[in-house]
Every structure is written in C-alpha cells, then in structure tokens.
Wavefront OBJ file of the C-alpha trace (Angstrom):
o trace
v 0.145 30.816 -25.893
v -3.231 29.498 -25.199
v -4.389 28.055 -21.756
v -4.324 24.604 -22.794
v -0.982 24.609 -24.740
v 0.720 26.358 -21.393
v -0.584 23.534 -19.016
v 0.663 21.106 -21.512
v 4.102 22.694 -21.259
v 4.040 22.962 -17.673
v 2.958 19.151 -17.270
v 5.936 18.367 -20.036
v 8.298 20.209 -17.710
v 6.917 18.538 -14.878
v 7.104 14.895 -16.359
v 11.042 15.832 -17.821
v 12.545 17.049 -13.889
v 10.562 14.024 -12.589
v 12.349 11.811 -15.041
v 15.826 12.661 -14.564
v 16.301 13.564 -10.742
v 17.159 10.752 -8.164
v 14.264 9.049 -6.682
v 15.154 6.979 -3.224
v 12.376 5.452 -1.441
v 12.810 4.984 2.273
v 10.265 2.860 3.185
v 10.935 -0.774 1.730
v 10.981 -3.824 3.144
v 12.520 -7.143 3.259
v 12.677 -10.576 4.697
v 16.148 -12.041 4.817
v 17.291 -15.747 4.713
v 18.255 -15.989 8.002
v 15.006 -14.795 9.417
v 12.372 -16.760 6.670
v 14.220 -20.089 8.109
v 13.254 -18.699 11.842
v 10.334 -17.925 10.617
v 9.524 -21.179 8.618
v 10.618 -23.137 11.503
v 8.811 -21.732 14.412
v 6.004 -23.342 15.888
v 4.189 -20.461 16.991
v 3.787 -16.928 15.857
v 5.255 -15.155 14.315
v 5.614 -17.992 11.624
v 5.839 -18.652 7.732
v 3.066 -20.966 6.723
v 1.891 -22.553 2.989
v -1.342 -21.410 2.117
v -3.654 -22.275 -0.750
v -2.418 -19.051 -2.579
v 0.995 -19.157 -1.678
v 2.715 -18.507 1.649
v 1.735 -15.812 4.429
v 3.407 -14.576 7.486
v 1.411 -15.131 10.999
v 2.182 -12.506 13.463
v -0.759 -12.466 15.693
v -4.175 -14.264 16.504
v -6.114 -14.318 13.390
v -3.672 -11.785 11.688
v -1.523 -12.435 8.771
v 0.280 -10.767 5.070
v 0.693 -12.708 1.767
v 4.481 -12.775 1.028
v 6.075 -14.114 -2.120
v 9.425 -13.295 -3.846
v 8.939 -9.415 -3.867
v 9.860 -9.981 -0.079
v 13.009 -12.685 -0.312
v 13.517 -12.063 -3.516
v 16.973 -9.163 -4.568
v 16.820 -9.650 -8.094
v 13.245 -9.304 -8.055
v 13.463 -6.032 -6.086
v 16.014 -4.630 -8.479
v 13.871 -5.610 -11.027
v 10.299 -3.560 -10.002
v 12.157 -1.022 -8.833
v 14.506 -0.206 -12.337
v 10.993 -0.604 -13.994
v 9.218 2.074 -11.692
v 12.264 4.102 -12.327
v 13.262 4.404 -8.672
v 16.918 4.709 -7.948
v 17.796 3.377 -4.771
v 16.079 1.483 -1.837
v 16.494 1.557 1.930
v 15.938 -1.924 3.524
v 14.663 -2.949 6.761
v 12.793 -6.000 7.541
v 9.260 -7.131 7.907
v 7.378 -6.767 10.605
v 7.015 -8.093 13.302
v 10.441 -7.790 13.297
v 13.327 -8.857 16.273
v 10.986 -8.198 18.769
v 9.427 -11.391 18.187
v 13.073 -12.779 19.556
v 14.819 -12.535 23.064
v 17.676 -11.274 21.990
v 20.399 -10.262 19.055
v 21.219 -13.441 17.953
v 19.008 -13.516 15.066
v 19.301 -9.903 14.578
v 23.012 -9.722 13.978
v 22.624 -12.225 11.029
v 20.337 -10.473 9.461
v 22.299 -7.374 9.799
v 24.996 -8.881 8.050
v 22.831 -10.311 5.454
v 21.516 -6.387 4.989
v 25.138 -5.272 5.230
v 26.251 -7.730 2.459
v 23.218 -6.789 -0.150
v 24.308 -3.263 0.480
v 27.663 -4.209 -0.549
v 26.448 -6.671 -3.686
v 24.650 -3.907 -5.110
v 26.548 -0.217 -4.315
v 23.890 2.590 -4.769
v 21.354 0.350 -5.067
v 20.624 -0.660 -2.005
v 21.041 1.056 1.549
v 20.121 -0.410 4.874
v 18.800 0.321 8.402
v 19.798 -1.915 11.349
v 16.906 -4.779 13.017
v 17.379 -4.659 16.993
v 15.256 -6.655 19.762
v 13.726 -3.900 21.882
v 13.163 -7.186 24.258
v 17.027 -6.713 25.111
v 17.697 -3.468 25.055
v 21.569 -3.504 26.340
v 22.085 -5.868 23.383
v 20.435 -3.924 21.412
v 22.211 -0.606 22.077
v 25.415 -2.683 21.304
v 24.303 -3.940 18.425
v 23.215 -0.963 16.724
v 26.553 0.783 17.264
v 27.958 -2.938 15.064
v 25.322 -2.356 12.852
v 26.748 1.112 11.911
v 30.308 1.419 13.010
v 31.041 -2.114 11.450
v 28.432 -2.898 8.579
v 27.993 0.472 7.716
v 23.938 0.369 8.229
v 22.201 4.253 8.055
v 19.886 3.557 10.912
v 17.619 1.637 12.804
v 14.143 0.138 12.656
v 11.933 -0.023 15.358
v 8.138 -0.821 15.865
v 5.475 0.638 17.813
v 5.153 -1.697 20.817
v 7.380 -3.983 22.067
v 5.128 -6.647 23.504
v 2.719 -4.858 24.701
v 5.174 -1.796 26.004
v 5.117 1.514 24.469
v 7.841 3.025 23.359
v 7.688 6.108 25.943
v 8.652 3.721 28.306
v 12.218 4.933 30.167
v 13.575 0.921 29.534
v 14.278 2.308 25.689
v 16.002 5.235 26.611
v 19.390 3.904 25.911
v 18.887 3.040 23.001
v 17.454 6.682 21.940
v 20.850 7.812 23.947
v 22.917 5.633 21.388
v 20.880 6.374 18.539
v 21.889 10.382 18.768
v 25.104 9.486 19.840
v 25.453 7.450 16.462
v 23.936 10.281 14.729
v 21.512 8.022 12.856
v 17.590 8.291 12.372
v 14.967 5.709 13.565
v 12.421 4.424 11.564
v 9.172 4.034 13.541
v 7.205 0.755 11.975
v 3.492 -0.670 12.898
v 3.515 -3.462 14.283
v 0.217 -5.502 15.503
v -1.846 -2.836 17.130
v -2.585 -3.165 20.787
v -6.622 -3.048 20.083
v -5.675 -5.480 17.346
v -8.154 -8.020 18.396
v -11.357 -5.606 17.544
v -10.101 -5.133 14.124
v -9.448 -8.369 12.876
v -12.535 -8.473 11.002
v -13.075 -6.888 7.440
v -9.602 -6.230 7.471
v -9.441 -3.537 9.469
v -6.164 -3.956 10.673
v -4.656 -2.713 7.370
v -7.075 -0.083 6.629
v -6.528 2.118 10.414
v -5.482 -0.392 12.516
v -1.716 0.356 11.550
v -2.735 3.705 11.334
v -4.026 4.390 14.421
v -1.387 2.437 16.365
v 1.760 4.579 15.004
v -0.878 7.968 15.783
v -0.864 6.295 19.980
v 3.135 5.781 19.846
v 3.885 9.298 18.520
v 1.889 11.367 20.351
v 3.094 9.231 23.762
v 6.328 9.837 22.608
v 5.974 13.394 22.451
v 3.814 13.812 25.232
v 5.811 11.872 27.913
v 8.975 14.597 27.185
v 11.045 12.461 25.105
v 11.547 14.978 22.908
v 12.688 17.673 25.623
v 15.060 14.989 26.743
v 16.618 14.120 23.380
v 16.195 17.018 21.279
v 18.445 15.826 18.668
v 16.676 12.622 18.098
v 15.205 12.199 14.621
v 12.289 10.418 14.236
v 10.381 9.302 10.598
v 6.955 8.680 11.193
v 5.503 6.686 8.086
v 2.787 7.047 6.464
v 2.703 10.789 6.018
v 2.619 11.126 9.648
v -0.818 8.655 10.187
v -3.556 10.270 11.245
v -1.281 13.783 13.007
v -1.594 16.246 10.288
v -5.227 15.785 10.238
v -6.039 15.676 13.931
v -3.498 17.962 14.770
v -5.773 21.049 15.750
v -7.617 18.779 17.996
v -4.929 17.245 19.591
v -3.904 20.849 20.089
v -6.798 22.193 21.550
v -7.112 18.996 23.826
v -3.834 19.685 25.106
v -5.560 22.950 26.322
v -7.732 21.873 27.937
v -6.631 18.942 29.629
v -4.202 19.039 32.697
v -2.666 15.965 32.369
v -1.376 16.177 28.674
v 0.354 19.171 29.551
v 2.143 17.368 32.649
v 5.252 16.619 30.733
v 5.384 18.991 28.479
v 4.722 23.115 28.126
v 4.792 23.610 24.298
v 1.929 22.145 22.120
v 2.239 19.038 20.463
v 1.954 20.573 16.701
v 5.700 21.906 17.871
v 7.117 18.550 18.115
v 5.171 17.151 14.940
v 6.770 19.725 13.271
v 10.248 18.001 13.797
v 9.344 14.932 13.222
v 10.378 13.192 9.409
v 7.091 12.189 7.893
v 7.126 9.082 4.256
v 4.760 9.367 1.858
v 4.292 5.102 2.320
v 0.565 4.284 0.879
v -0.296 8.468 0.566
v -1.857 8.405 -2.649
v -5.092 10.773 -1.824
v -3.926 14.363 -2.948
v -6.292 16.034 -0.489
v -4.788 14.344 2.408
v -1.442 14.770 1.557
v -1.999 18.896 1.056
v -2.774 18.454 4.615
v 0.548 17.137 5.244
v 2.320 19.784 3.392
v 0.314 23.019 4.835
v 2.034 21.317 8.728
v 4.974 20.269 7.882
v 8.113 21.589 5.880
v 9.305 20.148 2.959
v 12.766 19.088 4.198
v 10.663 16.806 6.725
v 8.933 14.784 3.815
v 10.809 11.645 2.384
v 9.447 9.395 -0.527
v 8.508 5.873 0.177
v 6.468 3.194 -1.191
v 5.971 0.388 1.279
v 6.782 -2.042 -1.005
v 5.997 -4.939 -1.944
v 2.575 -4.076 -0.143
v 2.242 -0.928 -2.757
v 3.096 -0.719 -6.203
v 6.807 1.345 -6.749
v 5.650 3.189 -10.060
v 2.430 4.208 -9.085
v 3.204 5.616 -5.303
v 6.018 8.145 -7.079
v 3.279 9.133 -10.051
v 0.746 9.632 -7.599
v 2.521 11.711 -4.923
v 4.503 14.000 -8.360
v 0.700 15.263 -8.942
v 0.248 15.375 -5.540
v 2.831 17.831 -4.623
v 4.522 21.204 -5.503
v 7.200 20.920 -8.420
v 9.602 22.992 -5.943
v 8.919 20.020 -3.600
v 10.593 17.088 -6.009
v 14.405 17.382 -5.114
v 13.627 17.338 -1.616
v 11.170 14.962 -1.032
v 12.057 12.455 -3.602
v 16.144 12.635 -3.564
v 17.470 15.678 -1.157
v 16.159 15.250 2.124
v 17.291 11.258 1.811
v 20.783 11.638 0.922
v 20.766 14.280 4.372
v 19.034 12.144 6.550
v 20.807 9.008 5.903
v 24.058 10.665 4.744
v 23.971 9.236 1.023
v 26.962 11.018 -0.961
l 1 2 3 4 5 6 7 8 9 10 11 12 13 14 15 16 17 18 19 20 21 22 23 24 25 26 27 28 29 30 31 32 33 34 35 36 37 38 39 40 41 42 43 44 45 46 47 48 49 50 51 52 53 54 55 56 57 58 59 60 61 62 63 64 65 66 67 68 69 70 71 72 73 74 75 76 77 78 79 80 81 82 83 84 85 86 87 88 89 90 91 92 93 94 95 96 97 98 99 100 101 102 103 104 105 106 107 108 109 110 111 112 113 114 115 116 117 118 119 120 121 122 123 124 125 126 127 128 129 130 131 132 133 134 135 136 137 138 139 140 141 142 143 144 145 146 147 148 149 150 151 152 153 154 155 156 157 158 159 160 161 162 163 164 165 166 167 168 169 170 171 172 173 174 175 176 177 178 179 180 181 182 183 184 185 186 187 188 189 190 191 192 193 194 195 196 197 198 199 200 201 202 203 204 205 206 207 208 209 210 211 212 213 214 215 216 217 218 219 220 221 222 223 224 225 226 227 228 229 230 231 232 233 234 235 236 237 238 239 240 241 242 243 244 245 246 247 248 249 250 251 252 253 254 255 256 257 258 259 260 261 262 263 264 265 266 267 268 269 270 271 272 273 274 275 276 277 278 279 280 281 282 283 284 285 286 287 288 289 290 291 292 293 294 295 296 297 298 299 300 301 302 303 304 305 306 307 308 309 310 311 312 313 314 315 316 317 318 319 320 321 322 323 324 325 326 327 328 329 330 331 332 333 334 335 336 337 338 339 340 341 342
C-alpha cells in the first residue's frame, strides 16, 4: 500500500470510530426562565438589557456577552447539537451565576427548571446544580436537594465569590458536602478580580477568564485544600487555563519560595495531575499536546462552551488534535464515570 493510500485509510478509520461513539460535552451552558426574568428585571448588574443587535447580559462595569436563543432557547439547543452530532449535554447556567443573589431562593427554581429539562428530554440532557456561595449553609442544603431530590450530577461554582477566593475556609462545607454527595464541581470564570484593566480590546475574553481560573486553582491547591479533601474532584475548564503550560515554572517557584510551600510539601504538578481538565475553546493542537504530555487521559472531558463556541467544530478540531486511543475516553468514557451516566 502506498504512503498516501495508508494515511487515507487511517484518516477513514479515524472519521468512522469518531462517527459512531458517544460524544457528551460537559461544558454547556444555559439561562433558565426563572433567572432571564431576574435578570430582565433587575436594576443593576447583573442585568438583561436590549441592545441595538439584540440583547446582552451586564455582569460588571463596562463588561457584558451577547445572548440570544442558543442560551433560553431547548429546542434550539437540541437542534445545534443533533446537527454537530453531539449526543448529550450537561447544563449549568450562565455566569455570573447565584452568586449575584443572597441566597437559594432563585437558585432552587432554577434547579427545578434544570431538573425538569433533564426529565423532558432523557439522555439528552444532564444537569449540574446552581448554589449561592453568598450563603453557604443554604447552599450546602441545597445541593444535597439538588441531587438527592432532582437528581442533578453536580454542582457549578465560579471563581470568586464577590471578591473572595475560593480557598477561603467559609466554603469548606460545601466541599465537605460535595464529597459526601459523591459529585464533581465544575469550576466556572466569573468576572476576573483585575477585571477593570482588561476591559479594553476585549481582553477579558481573550486571558482575562483565563488567567482568573489559573489564580483560583493554584490557591486552591496551594492553601492544602487538596490534603484536606483528597477525594474532592475538581474540572478545571478550559484544558486546565494557563497550568499545563506554566506548570514547570510554577514548579520550580514552589522551590524556591518559602511561602508556597507553607501549606503544602508535594509540588503543585502533583495536584494538577488530579484535577479533571475540558477541552472548552482548545482548538490549537500545539497547546493541547501540552495538556496531554501532563495529564492522563481519564482526566480529559470534551466540552464546547456553547453557545460562545461552535458544537461541530470544537469536537472536529480536538479529534485531530488528539490520539485515536484517546476518543472513548475523552469524548464519552470519562463522562459517563464522572457524572455516573449509565
């Protein structure tokens, strides 16, 4: 056979297991009715607003997203998603998320409302729980609804909480109840703490996001919260932000530096290493290799990020990014394990 006809077979077999295996994106996200009609009727931020191109989402001082009907919209979801040929979706709402609120009132709603498209659409659709971090008793007790009652996989939770990071001993409960539960958490950006030097150019999307997740993992692991809750399972999205290629310097700076190693005896590449990383927005193959030569592939789930990033071209992109002995896992496998999908 000659060289060319064996890399067409090879790319045939390729295309064929990438066809017919599951595909289950964990990164999604939605904005129920019950929080657009907080969000349309607030006076201040975070608020739904008309704009000359539609309608956008205010969540800071000079920061805002478009959102349309990929965001409210089920039908439409279904729709891009049986088109892109992905199989199933996990759901968790838009940032900024409960935080925003002082406590679970709006949160169990839109549980339910989560809950009850999960139900609609068996298979389809599965869905992590919304908590306010601003409450954390209520929160704690509302997660453990959210999954012993509605049957939610998990929870979502972003990277400050007003300002506080998430090392901070106040959320410990809720990392208690999370392993208790036996459930993951979803780590989400939310408006960067340096946000107000990136607002121009749009900076904010391009690293802003990026960097801010980096901050809240490494103070995570650095503080010891890892030592102290071993079993707690942790995706990072994003293909980890910015870890996989810093992480040499963040070990060497460990090192050398006294007070990074206050908390904490084994270097920080250790507790990267089990963390769960998506592949949200990861579309450059060099930087996702980097990904893959630090972390194993049971670690690595698929996601898109939608609506902010097209469903059909994030799982092309990352199938020629990535080993074909990689597929099952990443795409269907480590999923199903994580959030206990039969």
């Amino acid at each position: 056979m000659a060289v060319g006809e064996a890399k067409n077979t090879t790319i045939i077999r390729q295309n064929a297991h990438f066809a017919i295996m599951q595909k289950i994106d964990i990164h999604t996200h939605i904005i129920t009715p019950a929080y657009r009609e907080a969000l349309v009727h607030n006076k201040r931020m975070p608020k739904i607003e008309k704009t000359a191109d539609g309608y956008a989402l205010w969540y800071g001082n000079g920061l805002k997203y478009a959102v349309d009907e990929r965001m409210f919209s089920v039908d439409r979801k279904l729709k891009d998603f049986d088109q892109a040929k992905i199989d199933g979706q996990i759901l968790a709402i838009a940032m900024p998320g409960m935080d925003a609120f002082e406590d679970q009132t709006l949160a169990m709603t839109v549980n339910d409302e989560i809950a009850q498209t999960v139900e609609k659409y068996p298979g389809k659709f599965f869905g992590v729980a919304a908590v306010s971090l601003r409450d954390v008793p209520g929160a704690v007790d509302e997660l453990d609804r959210a999954v012993k009652q509605l049957g939610l996989r998990g929870v979502e939770i972003f990277t400050n909480v007003r300002g506080k990071q998430l090392d901070n001993e106040e959320f410990y409960p809720l990392y208690e109840k999370v392993i208790q539960l036996d459930v993951p958490i979803l780590i989400h950006p939310t408006e960067p703490l340096m946000a107000q030097v990136m607002v121009d150019y749009g900076l904010i999307g391009m690293v802003g996001y990026i960097f801010e997740t980096t901050l809240t993992t490494l103070r995570l692991i650095l503080s010891g919260v890892f030592d102290r809750y071993p079993k707690l399972k942790v995706v990072v999205p994003h293909m980890g932000s910015t870890l996989p290629y810093l992480i040499s310097r963040i070990d060497n700076q460990f090192r050398m530096n006294p007070e990074s190693r206050a908390k904490i005896s084994k270097s920080p590449s250790e507790y990267v290493n089990l963390l769960y990383v998506d592949t949200a927005q990861s579309f450059y193959k060099p930087a996702i290799e980097c990904a893959l030569s630090l972390l194993s592939k049971d670690k690595i789930l698929f996601g898109t990020d939608y609506p902010f990033a097209n469903p059909a071209y994030s799982a092309e992109s990352l199938a020629k990014a990535i080993p074909q002995s990689y597929y099952t896992a990443v795409f269907e496998k480590n999923a199903k394990a994580l959030f206990k999908i039969n």
